[in-house]
C-alpha positions in Angstrom: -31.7 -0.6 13.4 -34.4 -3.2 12.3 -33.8 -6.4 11.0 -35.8 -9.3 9.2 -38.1 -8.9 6.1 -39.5 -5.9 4.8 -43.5 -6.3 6.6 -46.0 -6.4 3.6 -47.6 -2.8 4.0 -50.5 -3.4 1.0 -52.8 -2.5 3.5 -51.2 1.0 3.7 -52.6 2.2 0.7 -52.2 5.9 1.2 -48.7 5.5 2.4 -46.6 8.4 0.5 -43.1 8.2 2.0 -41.5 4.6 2.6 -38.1 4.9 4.1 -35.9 2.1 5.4 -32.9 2.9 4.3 -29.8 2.0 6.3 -31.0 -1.2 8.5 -30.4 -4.7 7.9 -33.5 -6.0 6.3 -32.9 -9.1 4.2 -34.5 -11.3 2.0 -36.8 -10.9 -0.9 -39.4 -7.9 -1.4 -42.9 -9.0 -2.1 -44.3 -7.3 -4.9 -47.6 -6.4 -2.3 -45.5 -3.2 -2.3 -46.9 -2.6 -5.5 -50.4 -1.9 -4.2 -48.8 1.5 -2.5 -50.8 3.6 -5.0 -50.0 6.5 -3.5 -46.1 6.2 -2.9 -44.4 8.7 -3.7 -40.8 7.8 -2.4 -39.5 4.4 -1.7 -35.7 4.4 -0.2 -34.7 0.8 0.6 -30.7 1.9 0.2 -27.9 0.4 2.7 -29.7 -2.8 3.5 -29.4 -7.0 2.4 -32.0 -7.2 0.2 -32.0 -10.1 -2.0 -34.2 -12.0 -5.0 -35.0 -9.7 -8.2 -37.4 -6.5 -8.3 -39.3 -6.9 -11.8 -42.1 -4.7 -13.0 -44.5 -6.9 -10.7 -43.3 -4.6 -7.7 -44.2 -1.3 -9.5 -47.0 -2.2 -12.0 -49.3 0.3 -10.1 -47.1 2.9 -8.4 -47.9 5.6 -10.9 -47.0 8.4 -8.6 -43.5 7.5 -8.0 -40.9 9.9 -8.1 -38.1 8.5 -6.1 -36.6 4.9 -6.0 -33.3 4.0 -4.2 -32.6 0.5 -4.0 -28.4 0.8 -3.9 -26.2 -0.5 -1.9 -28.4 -4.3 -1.4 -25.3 -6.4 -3.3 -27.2 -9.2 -3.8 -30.6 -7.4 -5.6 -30.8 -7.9 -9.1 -33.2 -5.7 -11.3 -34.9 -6.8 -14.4 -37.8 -4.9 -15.7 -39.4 -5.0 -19.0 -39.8 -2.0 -20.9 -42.9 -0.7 -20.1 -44.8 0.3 -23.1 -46.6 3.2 -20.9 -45.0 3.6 -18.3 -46.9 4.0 -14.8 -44.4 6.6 -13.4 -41.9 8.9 -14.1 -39.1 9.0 -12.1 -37.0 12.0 -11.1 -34.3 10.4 -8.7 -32.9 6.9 -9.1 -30.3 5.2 -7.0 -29.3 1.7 -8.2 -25.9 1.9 -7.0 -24.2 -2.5 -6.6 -27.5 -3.5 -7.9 -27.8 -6.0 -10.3 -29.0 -4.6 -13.9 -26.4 -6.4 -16.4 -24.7 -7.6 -18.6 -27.1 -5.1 -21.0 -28.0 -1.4 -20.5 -31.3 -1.3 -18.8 -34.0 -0.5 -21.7 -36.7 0.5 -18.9 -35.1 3.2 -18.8 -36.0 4.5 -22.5 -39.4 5.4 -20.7 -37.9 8.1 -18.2 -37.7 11.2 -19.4 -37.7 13.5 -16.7 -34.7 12.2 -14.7 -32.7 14.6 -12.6 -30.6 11.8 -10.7 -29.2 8.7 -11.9 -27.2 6.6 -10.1 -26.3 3.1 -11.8 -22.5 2.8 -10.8 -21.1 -0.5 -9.7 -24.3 -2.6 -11.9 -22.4 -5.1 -13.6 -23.4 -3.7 -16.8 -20.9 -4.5 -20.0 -23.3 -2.9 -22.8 -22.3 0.8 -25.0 -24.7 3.2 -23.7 -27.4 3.7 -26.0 -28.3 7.1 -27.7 -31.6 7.7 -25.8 -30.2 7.8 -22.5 -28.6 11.3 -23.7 -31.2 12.5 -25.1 -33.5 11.0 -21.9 -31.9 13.0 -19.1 -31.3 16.3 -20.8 -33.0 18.0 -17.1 -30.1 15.7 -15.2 -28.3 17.3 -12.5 -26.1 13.9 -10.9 -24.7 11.5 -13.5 -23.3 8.2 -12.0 -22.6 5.5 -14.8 -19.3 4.6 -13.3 -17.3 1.0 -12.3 -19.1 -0.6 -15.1 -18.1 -1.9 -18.5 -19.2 0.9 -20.5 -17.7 1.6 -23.6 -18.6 3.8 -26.5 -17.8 7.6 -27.4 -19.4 10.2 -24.9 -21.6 12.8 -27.1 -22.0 16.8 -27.1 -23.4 17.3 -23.3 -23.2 20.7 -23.7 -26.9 21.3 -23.4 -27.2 19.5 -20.3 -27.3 22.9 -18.8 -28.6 21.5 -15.2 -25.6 18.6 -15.3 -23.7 19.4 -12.1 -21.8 16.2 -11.2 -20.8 13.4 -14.0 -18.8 10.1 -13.2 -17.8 7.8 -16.0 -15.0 6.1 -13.9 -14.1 3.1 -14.5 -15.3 1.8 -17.3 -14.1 1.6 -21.4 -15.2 4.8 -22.9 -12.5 6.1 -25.9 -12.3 8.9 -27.5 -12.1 12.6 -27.2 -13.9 14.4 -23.7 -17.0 15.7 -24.2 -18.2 19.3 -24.7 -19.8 20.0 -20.9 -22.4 22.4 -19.3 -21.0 25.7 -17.8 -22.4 24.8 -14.7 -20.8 21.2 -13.7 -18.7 21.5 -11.2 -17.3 17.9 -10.9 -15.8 15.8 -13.4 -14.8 12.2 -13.2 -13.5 10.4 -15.9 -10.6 8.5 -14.5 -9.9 5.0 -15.8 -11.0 5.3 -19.1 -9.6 5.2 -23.0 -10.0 8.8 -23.4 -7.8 11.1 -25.1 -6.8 13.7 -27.0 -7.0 17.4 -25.8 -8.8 18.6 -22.2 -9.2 21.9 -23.9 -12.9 21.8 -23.1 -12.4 21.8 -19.8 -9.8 24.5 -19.0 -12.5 27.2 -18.8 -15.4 25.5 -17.2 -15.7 28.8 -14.5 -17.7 26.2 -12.1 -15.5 23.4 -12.3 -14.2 22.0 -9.1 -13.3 18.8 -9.1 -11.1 17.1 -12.4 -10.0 13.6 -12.4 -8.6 12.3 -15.9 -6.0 9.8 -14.6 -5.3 6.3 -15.9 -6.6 7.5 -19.2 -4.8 7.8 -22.9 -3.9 11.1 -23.2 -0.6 12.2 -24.5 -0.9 16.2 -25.3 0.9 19.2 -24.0 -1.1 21.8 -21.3 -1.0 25.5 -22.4 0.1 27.9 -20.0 -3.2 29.8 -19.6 -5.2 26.1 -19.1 -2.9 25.5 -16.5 -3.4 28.4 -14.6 -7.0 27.8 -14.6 -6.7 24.4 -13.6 -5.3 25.9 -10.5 -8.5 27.6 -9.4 -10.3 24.1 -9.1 -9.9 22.2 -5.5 -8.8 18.6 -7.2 -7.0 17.7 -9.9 -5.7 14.5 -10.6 -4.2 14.5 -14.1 -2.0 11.5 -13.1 -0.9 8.0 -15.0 -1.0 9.5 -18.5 1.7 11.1 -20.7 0.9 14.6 -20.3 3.5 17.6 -21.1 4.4 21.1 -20.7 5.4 23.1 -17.3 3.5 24.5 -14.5 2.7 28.0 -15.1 5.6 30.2 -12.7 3.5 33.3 -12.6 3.6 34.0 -8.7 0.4 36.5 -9.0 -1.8 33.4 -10.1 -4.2 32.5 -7.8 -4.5 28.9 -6.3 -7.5 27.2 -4.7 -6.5 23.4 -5.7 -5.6 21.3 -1.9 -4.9 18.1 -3.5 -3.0 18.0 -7.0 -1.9 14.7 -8.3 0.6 14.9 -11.2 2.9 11.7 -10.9 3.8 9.9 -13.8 3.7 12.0 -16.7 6.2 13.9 -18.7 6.0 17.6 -17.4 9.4 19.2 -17.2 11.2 22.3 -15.1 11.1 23.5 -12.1 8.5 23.4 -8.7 7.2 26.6 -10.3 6.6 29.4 -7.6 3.0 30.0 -8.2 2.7 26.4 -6.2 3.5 29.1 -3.0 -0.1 30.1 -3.5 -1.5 27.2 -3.0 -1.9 27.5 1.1 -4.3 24.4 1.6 -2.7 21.9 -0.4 -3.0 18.4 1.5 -1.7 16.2 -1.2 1.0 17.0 -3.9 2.0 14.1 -6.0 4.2 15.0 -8.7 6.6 12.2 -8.7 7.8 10.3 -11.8 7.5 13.1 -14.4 10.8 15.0 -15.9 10.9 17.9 -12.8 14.6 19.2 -12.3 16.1 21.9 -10.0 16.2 22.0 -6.5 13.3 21.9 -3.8 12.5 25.1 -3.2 13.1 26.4 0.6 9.0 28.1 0.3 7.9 24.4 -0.2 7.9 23.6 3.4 6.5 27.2 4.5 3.8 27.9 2.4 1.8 24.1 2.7 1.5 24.5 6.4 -1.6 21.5 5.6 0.5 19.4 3.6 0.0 15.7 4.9 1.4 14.2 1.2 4.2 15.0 -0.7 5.7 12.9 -3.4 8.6 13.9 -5.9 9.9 10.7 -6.5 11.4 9.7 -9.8 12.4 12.8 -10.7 15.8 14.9 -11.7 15.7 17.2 -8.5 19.0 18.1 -7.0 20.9 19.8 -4.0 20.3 19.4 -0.6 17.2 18.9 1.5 16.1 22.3 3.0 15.5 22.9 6.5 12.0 24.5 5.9 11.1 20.7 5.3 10.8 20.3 9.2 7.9 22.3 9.3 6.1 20.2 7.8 4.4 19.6 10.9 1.2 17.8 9.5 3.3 15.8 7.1 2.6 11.8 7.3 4.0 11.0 3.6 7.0 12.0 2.5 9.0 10.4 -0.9 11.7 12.1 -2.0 13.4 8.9 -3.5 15.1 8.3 -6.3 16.0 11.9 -7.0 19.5 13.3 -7.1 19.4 15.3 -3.5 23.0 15.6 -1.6 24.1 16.6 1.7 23.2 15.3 5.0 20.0 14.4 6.4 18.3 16.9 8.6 18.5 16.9 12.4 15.3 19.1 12.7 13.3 15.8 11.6 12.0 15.7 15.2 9.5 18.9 14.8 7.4 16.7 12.1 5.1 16.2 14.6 2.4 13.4 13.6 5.1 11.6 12.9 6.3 12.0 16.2 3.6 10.5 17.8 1.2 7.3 16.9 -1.9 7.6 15.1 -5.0 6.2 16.5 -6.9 3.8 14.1 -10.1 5.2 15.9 -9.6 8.8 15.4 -12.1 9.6 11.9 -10.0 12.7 10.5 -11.9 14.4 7.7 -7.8 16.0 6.1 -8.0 13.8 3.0 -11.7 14.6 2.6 -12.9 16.5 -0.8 -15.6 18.5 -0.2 -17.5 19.6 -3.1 -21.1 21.2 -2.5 -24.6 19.9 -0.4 -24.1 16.8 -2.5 -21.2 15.2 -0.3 -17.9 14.9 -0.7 -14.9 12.5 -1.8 -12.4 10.4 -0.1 -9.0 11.3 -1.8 -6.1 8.8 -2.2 -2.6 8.7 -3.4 -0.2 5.8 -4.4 2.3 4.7 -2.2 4.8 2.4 -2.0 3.9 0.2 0.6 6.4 -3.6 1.7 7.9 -3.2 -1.6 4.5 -3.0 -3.7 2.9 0.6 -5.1 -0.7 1.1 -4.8 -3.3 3.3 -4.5 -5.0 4.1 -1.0 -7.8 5.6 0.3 -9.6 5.0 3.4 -6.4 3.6 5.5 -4.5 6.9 3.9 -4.8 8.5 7.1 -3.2 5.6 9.0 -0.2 6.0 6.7 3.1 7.4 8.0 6.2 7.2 5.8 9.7 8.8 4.7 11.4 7.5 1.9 15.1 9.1 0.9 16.2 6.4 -0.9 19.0 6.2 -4.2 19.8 9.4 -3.6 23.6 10.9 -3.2 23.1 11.5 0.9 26.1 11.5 2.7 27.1 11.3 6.4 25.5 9.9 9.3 21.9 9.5 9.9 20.6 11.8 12.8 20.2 10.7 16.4 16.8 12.5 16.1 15.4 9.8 13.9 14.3 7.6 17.0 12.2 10.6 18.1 9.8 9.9 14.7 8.2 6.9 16.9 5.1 7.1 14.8 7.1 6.2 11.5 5.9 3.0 10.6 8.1 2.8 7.6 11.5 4.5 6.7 14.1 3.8 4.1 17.5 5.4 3.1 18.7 2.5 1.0 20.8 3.5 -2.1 23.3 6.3 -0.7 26.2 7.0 0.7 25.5 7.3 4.4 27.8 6.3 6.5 28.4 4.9 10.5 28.6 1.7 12.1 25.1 0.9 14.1 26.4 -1.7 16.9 23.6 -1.2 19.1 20.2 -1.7 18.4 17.4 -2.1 21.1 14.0 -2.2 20.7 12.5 -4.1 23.1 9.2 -3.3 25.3 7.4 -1.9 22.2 4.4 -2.7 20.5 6.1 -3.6 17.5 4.5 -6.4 15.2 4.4 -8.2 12.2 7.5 -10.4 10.7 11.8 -9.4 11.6 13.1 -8.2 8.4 15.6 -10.2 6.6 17.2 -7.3 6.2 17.9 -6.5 9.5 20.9 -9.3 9.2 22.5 -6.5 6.5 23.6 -4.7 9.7 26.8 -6.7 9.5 28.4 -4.8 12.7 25.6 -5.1 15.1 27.2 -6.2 18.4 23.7 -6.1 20.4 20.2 -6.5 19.5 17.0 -6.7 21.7 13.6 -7.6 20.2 12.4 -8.7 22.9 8.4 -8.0 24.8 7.1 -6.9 21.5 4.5 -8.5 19.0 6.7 -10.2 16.7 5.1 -13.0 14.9 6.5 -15.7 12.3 9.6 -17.5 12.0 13.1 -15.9 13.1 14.9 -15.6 9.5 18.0 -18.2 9.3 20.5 -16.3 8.6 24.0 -16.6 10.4 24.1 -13.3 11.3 21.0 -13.2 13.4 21.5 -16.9 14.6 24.7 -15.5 16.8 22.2 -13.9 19.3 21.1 -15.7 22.2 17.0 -16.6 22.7 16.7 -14.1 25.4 16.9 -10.9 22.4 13.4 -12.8 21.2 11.4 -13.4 24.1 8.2 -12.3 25.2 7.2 -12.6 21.3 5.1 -15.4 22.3 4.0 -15.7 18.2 7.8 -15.9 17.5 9.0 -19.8 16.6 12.2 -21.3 15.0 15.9 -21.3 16.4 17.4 -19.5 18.7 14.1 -20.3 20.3 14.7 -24.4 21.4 11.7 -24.8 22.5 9.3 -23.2 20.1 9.7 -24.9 16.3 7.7 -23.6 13.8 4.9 -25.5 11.9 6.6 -27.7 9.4 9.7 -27.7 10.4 11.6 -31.2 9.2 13.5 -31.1 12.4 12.7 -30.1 15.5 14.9 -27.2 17.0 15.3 -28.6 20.8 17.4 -31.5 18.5 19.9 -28.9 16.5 22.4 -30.4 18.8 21.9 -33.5 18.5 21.3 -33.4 15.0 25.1 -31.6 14.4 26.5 -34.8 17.1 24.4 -37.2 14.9 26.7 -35.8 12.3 29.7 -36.2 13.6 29.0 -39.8 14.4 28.0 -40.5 11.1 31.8 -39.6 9.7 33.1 -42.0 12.5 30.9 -44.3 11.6 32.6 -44.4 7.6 35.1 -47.0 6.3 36.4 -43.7 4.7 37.1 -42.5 7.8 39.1 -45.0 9.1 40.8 -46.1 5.7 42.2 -42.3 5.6 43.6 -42.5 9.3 45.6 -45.5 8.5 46.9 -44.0 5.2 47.9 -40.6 7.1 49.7 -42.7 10.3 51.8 -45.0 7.9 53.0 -41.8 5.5 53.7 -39.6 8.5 55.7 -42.9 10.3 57.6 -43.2 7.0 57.8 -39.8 6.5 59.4 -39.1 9.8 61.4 -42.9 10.0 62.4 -43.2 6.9 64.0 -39.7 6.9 65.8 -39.8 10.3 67.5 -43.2 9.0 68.6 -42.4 5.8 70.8 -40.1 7.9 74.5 -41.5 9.5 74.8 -39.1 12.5 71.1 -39.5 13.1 71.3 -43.4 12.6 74.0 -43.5 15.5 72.6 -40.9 17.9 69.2 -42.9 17.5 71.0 -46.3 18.0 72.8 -45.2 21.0 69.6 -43.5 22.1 67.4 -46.7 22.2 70.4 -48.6 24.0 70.1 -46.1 26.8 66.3 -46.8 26.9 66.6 -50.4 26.8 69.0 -50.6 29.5 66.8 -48.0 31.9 64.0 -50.4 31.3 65.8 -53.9 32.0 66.6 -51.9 35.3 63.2 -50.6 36.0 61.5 -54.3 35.4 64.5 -56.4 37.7 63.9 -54.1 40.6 60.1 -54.4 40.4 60.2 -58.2 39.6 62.8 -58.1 43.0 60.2 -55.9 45.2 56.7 -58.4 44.0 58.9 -61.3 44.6 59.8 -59.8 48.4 55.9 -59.2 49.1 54.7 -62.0 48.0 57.4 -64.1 50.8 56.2 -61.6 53.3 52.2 -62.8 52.9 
């Protein structure tokens, strides 16, 4: 890998391939590379380049055919429009360049463009009417995570157009009429709506994404089942309807479909049994209802994500679920599901075992064709927040049951999933007393749960020679165990812990003791104190006195008795007075 400044190759004038793509070269680019009359391909992509590129560094290459500057954050390109222009470009990569706030107009000039690549530019401009008619021979359209806005034209006489992406950005209206051939489509995050008609019967199509857009129409039956042929589709965040088609003879191709949060009704239609190489199926938060099909966990042998959250689904969870054996993700929450839990939980076997952050697993991988592939994602619900991940997808491993109607206890075989690294049941009726809870010697890390105090009958606990970090919560419940349940958490601070306070802490915990004594002196310390003791002595003297008194037989019995005591005591002091007075004669 090579480092430094790009050398100033002006003496290599019959240079016709320069490529220095993925190094670390940094600085600005002297415009001597403009003297490289000859250059045919210039790839600078995947280094930290800096400064601005301006028609100074290409005033002469007339034979240019290729340029990739992308992935140099800190580049910014600004060239005039050319009123001849000295080349005509067939591949452009400007991908986290610099070309905003306004569309490039350089580009009015290039007319035989087959790849364009401007995603991620910074550019907040519409797209003007030239570009479409420019790149009519374009085979990889890029445009997206811009500010874009505008309504996309007829491409339907783009007949080369394989790939388009106009993610991210503002574009409204209806979709587009597309080639026959494009085999990827990627409009996700946009204002688009209306119907997908046009793309129901694209025979090429392999990839669909129209999620986070506008579109609130019903899906026919017969664009449905063609949907099914494609690889990906991610239809989710928008309001469509209708049902998924049940037709068990229909093909199905698609490994990753992502439904969630629309408004499709019925059943987990059977021709989902088809679909053999499914990785991801999100359909939570739509209107689904019956129960989960026993085929569900014997025909998606691949399945590494299921979600069907949020929906009306009822009866118990079937046994097939267990083999599920490649499962890392599964949310059945909020649904209506009875019955127990499963015991056979311990053949989902990833998550019976810990995933290694190093291992590069290609399962949530979308491959397309020889142009590359895509990483896929799904949204989780991750410490209490939902979001959308990606490339730490794989180091995800999850169960969530929770508000459902589950009943009895939850299975010993539970501790066997030790590569869970989250798991809730909240919200049901499960029931069982846990009194013993050890989990010390782990690699366990991160804050202790407030909520682990909830476990109100929890006679023993044992955190101890883990990775715990942060304060111990104060809570009473958790306070009643000694220091030895959190040591050898040598990040843990706060009480039980009397020699460890935390950063901040107003008091320091060694003094908790002396603190509650410096209490208790301070109420001795009060005139109220005292001025109550007095008040309680004299009414209980009375109380008692005046009482006894105010009674004849107790007045005598109490005179007679203190006559007694007198006498016994004139007796006492004589004979001692009699006995001193004896020694002292004696000395």
């Amino acid at each position: 890998m090579f480092t430094g400044r790009v050398p100033n190759l002006s003496s290599c004038s019959s240079l016709v391939q320069l490529s220095l793509d993925n190094n670390t070269f940094s600085g600005t680019l002297a415009e001597s590379i403009g003297y490289l009359s000859q250059v045919r391909s210039i790839n600078l992509a995947s280094n930290c380049l800096e400064g601005l590129i301006s028609e100074a560094h290409l005033f002469n290459l007339s034979k240019l055919q290729l340029l990739d500057l992308s992935l140099n954050s800190n580049l910014t390109v600004k060239i005039s429009s050319f009123r001849n222009a000295p080349f005509q470009l067939e591949r452009l990569w400007l991908e986290s360049c610099k070309l905003g706030p306004y569309f490039p107009k350089w580009l009015q000039n290039q007319k035989k463009i087959e790849v364009l690549d401007i995603s991620y530019a910074n550019i907040s401009d519409s797209v003007p009417d030239w570009l479409w008619d420019n790149i009519h021979m374009c085979e990889f359209l890029d445009m997206s995570h811009n500010k874009l806005y505008g309504v996309v034209p007829d491409l339907s006489s783009m007949y080369n157009l394989m790939i388009i992406d106009l993610s991210s950005n503002q574009f409204n209206g209806s979709l587009p009429l597309l080639p026959p051939a494009i085999n990827t489509i990627k409009f996700s995050r946009n204002k688009f709506s209306g119907p997908i008609t046009n793309t129901c019967h694209l025979r090429n199509l392999y990839v669909l994404d129209l999620s986070n857009n506008l579109f609130s129409t019903h899906i026919p039956q017969d664009c449905f089942i063609n949907l099914m042929s494609l690889r990906y589709l991610n239809l989710a965040n928008n309001n469509f309807s209708g049902e998924i088609p049940n037709s068990i003879d229909s093909p199905c191709f698609v490994s990753s479909l992502h439904l969630r949060n629309n408004s499709f009704t019925g059943e987990i239609s059977r021709s989902l049994k088809n679909c053999n190489k499914m990785t991801i199926l999100d359909l939570g938060e739509n209107k689904f209802s019956g129960k989960i099909p026993d085929w569900l966990g014997e025909s998606m042998l691949e399945l590494a994500v299921l979600s069907l959250k949020s929906n009306h689904h009822y009866g118990r969870l079937p046994s097939s679920l267990c083999r599920l054996q490649n499962i890392q993700v599964l949310d059945i929450s909020m649904n209506k599901i009875s019955g127990t839990i499963p015991k056979c939980l311990k053949n989902l076997t990833i998550l019976c075992s810990k995933i290694d952050p190093n291992f590069v697993s290609h399962r949530f991988f979308i491959y397309v064709d020889a142009m590359g592939f895509y990483h896929d994602s799904a949204y989780i619900v991750w410490k209490g927040k939902e979001a959308e991940y990606t490339k730490i997808l794989r180091l995800l491993t999850i169960i969530y049951l929770s508000n459902n109607n589950l009943i009895g206890e939850i299975p010993h075989e539970v501790t066997s999933l030790i590569g869970l690294i989250a798991l809730n049941l909240s919200g049901n009726n499960l029931v069982g007393n846990l009194n013993f809870l050890d989990l010390s010697k782990n690699n366990l890390s991160g804050g202790i749960p407030s909520t682990l105090a909830q476990l109100s009958h929890l006679g023993v606990l044992d955190l101890s020679f883990n990775n715990l970090s942060g304060k111990i919560p104060w809570i009473d419940h958790l306070q009643t165990f000694n220091a030895s349940v959190y040591m050898g958490n040598p990040r843990l601070c706060g009480p039980p812990l009397v020699l460890k306070p935390c950063p901040g802490d107003k008091t320091p915990v060694g003094n908790v003791d002396e603190t509650h004594n410096q209490e208790h002196d301070n109420i001795f310390n009060s005139k109220g104190f005292y001025v109550s003791m007095a008040l309680g002595f004299i009414v209980a003297f009375w109380g008692v006195s005046g009482t006894l008194f105010l009674n004849k037989w107790c007045r005598i019995t109490i005179g007679k008795m203190l006559v007694c005591v007198e006498d016994w005591l004139y007796v006492k002091i004589m004979i001692s007075k009699n006995r001193l007075k004896i020694y002292l004669e004696n000395c």
